[in-house]
C-alpha positions in Angstrom: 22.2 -14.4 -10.8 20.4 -15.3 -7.7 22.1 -17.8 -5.7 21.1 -21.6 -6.1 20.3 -22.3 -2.6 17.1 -19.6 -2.5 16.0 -21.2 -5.9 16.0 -24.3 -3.6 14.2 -22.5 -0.8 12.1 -21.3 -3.1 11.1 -24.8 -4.8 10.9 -26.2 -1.3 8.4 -23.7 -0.4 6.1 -23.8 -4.0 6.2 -27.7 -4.1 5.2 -28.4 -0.6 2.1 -30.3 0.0 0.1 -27.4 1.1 2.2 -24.1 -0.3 1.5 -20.7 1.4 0.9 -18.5 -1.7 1.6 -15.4 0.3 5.1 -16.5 1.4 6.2 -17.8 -2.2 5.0 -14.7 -3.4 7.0 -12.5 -1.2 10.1 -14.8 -2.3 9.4 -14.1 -6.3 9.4 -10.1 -4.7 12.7 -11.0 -3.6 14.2 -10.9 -7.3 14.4 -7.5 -7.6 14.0 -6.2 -3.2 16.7 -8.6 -2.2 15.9 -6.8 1.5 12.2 -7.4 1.5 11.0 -7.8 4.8 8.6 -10.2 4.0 7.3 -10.5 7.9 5.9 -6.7 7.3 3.5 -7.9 4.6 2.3 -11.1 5.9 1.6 -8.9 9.1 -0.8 -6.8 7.3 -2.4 -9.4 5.3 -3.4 -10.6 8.8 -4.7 -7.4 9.8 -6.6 -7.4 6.7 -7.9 -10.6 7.0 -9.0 -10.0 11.0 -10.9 -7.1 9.8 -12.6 -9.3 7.1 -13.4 -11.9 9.2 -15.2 -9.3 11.6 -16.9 -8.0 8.3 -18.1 -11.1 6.7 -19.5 -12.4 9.9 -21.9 -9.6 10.2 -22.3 -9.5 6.2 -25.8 -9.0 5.6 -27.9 -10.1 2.4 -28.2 -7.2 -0.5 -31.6 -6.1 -1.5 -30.9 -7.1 -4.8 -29.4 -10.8 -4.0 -30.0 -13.1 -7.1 -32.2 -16.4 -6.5 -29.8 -19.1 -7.7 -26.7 -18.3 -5.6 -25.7 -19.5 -2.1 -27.2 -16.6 0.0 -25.0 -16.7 2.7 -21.8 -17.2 0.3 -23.1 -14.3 -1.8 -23.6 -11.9 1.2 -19.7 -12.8 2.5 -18.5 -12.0 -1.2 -20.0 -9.1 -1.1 -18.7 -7.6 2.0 -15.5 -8.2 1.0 -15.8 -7.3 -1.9 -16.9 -3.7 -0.3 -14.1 -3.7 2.1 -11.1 -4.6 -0.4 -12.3 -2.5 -3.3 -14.5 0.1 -2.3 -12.6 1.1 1.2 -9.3 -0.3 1.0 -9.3 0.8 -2.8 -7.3 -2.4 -4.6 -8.2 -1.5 -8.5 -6.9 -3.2 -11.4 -3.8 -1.1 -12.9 -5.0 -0.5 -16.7 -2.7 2.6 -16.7 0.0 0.9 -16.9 -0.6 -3.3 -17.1 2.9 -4.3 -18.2 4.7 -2.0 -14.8 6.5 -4.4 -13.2 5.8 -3.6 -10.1 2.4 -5.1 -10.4 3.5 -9.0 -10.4 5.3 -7.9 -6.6 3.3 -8.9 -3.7 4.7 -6.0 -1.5 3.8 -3.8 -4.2 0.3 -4.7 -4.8 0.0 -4.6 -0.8 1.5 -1.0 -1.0 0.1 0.4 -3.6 -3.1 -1.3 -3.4 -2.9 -1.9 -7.2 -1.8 -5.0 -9.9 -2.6 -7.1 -12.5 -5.8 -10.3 -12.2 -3.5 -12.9 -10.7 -1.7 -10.7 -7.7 -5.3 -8.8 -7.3 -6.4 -12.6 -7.0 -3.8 -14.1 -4.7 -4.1 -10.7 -2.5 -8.1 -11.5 -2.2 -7.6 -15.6 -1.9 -4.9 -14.5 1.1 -7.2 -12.3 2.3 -10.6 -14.6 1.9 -8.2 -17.9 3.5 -8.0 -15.3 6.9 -11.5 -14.3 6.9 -12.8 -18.2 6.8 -14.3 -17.9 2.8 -13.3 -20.6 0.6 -11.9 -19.2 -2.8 -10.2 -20.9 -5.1 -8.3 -19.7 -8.2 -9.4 -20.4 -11.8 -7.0 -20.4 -14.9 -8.9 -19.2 -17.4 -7.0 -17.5 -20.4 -5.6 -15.1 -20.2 -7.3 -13.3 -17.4 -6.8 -15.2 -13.9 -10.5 -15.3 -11.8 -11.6 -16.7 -8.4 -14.5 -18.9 -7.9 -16.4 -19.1 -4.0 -18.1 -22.4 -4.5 -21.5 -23.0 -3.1 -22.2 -25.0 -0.1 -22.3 -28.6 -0.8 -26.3 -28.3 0.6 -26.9 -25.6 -1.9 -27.0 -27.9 -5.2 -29.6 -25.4 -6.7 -27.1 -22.8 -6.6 -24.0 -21.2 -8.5 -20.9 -20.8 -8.0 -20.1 -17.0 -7.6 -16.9 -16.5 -10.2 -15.0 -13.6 -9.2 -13.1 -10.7 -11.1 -10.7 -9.1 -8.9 -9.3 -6.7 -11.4 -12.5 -5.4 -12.2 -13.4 -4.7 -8.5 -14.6 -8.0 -7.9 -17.3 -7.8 -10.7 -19.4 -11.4 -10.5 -18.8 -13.0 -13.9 -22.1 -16.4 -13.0 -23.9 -17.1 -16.1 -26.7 -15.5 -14.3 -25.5 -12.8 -12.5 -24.7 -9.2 -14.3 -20.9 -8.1 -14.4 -20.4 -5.0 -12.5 -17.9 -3.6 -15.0 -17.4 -4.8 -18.6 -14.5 -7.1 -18.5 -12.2 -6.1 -21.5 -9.3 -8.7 -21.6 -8.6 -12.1 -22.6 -11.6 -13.8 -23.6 -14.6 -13.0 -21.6 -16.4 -11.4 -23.8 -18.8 -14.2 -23.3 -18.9 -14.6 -20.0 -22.2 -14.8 -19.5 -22.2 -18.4 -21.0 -20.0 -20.1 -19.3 -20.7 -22.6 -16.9 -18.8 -22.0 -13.7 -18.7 -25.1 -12.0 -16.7 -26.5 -15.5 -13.8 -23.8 -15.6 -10.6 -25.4 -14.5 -9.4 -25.0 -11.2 -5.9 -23.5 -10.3 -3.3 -25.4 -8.2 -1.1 -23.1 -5.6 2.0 -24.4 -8.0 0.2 -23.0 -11.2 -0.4 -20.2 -9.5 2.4 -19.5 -8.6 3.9 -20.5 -12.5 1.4 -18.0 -13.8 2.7 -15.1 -11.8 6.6 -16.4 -12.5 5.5 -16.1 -16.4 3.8 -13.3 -16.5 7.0 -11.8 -14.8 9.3 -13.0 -17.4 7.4 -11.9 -19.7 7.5 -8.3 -18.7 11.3 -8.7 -18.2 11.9 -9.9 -21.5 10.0 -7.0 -23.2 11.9 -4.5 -21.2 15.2 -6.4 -22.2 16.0 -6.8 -18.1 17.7 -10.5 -19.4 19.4 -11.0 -16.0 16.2 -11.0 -14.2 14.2 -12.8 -16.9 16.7 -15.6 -16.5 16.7 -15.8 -12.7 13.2 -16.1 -13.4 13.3 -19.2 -15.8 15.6 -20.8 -12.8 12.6 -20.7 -10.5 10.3 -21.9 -13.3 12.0 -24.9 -14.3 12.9 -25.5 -10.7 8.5 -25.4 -10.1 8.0 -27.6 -13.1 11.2 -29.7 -14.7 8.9 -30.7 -17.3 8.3 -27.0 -19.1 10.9 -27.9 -21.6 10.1 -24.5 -23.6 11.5 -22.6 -20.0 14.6 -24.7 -20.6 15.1 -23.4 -24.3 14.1 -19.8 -23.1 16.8 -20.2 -20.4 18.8 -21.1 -23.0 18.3 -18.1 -25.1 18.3 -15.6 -22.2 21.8 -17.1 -21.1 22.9 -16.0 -25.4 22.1 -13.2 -25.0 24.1 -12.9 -21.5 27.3 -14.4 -23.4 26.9 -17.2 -21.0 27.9 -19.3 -24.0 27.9 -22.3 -21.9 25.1 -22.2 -19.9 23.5 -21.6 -23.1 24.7 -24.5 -24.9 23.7 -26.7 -21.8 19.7 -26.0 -21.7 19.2 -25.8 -25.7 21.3 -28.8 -26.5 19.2 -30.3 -23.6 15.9 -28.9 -25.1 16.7 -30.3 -28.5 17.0 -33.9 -26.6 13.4 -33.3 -24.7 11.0 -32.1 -27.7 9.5 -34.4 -29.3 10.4 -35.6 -32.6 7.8 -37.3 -34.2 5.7 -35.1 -36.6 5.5 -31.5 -35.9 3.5 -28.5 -37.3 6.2 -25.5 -39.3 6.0 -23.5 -36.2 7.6 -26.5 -34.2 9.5 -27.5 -37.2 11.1 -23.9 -37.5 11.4 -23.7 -33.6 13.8 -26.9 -33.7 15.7 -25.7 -36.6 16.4 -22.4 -35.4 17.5 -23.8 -32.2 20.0 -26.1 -33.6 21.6 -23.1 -35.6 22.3 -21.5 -32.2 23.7 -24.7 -31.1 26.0 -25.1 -33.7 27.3 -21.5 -33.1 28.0 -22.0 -29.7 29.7 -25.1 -30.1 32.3 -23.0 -32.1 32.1 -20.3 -29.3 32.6 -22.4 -26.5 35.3 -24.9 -28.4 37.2 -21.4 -29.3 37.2 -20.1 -25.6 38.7 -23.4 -24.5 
């Protein structure tokens, strides 16, 4: 287990008023490159982002610039767009999506390859450097980026950005690059930008940590996945369904108590006014385990 007092760090650093995403990353690396020199990464992120700053300020407009976007925004997206993807050659991993390795900051930085939110945090890092506002956006299942327009530009759209597809520009008006295959943006076309929901650096940051779990769990890495649900719950006390997976992943530890401890306290949090069957059988199969670990803990004492 990772010790409490980096899950404090941690939470200190992803609930501060203004959190660096780059540096809370590098800390989630931490779970499985306990040496990390995280330093070494931020470094080149600056060196990145110096080089894009240079780029973007002598971004010129494409030939083939749309009407109804910010000109000079679109220019600036483009350019680094060209440098990250084209020269530096960050690609969405479709090989292999679930590789762990992809939800690692340092990984992503090294092997210039990941998954839609660390493709999107590396260009928001990136983009912060280089003086171009980008902001996440949660949509589901596949995380974007959105570079407003400038607040004098209230013809224009918002430019909505695909990282893992090479920074494809998903703007109800303007042509995807690439055909973007997962989650729901089939339709992309029809959305309006300006509506999609805005991501906070502490969702961001909760995205990634799920995601993470998520792969941990399928490859039945339990100790991980539970140090994992520590940082959760630490991010957000109030994601009582990390609490009962906590719960569960301490089971299947034999960490009978810790296991009793955060489904008993689950049960207590959830609701229980009406509920659909999935809820219904969710709370019922919980309290089975809890009755079978009262008898397992009340045996070992």
């Amino acid at each position: 287990m990772i010790p409490y007092r980096f899950v404090e760090a941690f939470t200190s650093a992803a609930l501060s008023p203004d959190p660096d995403l780059a540096v809370a990353a590098l800390m989630i690396a931490r779970i499985e490159y306990p040496d990390l020199d995280a330093d070494r990464y931020v470094a080149q992120l600056d060196f990145i982002g110096a080089e894009a700053s240079h780029r973007l300020s002598v971004a010129e407009l494409p030939v083939d610039a749309p009407h109804n976007v910010d000109l000079d925004r679109y220019a600036k997206v483009t350019a680094l767009n060209a440098y990250l993807f084209d020269e530096l050659g960050f690609v969405g991993n479709e090989a292999d999506y679930s590789d762990p390795r992809n939800s690692f900051l340092n990984e992503v930085i090294d092997r210039r390859t990941g998954i839609p939110i660390t493709l999107s945090l590396v260009y928001m890092e990136v983009a912060r450097r280089a003086g171009l506002p980008v902001e996440g956006i949660n949509f589901p299942g596949h995380f974007l980026l959105r570079c407003r327009a400038g607040r004098r530009q209230s013809y224009a759209e918002d430019l909505i950005i695909d990282p893992f597809h090479g920074g494809a520009l998903l703007s109800h008006d303007l042509p995807s690059s690439q055909p973007v295959e997962r989650g729901d943006l089939a339709d992309s076309a029809r959305f309006e930008s300006r509506l999609l929901p805005g991501a906070t650096k502490q969702q961001i940051l909760s995205r990634m940590l799920t995601n993470l779990k998520r792969v941990y769990v399928n490859m039945q890495s339990f100790p991980q996945a539970r140090d994992i649900a520590d940082m959760l719950i630490a991010v957000d006390p109030s994601a009582i369904g990390e609490l009962r997976d906590r719960g569960l992943l301490a089971y299947n530890l034999k960490d009978f108590s810790g296991a009793l401890r955060d489904l008993q306290a689950y049960l207590k949090l959830i609701p229980s006014g009406a509920q659909d069957d999935e809820e219904r059988q969710d709370r019922e199969r919980i309290w089975e385990h809890v009755k079978t670990l009262r008898k397992r803990v009340a045996s070992l004492n």
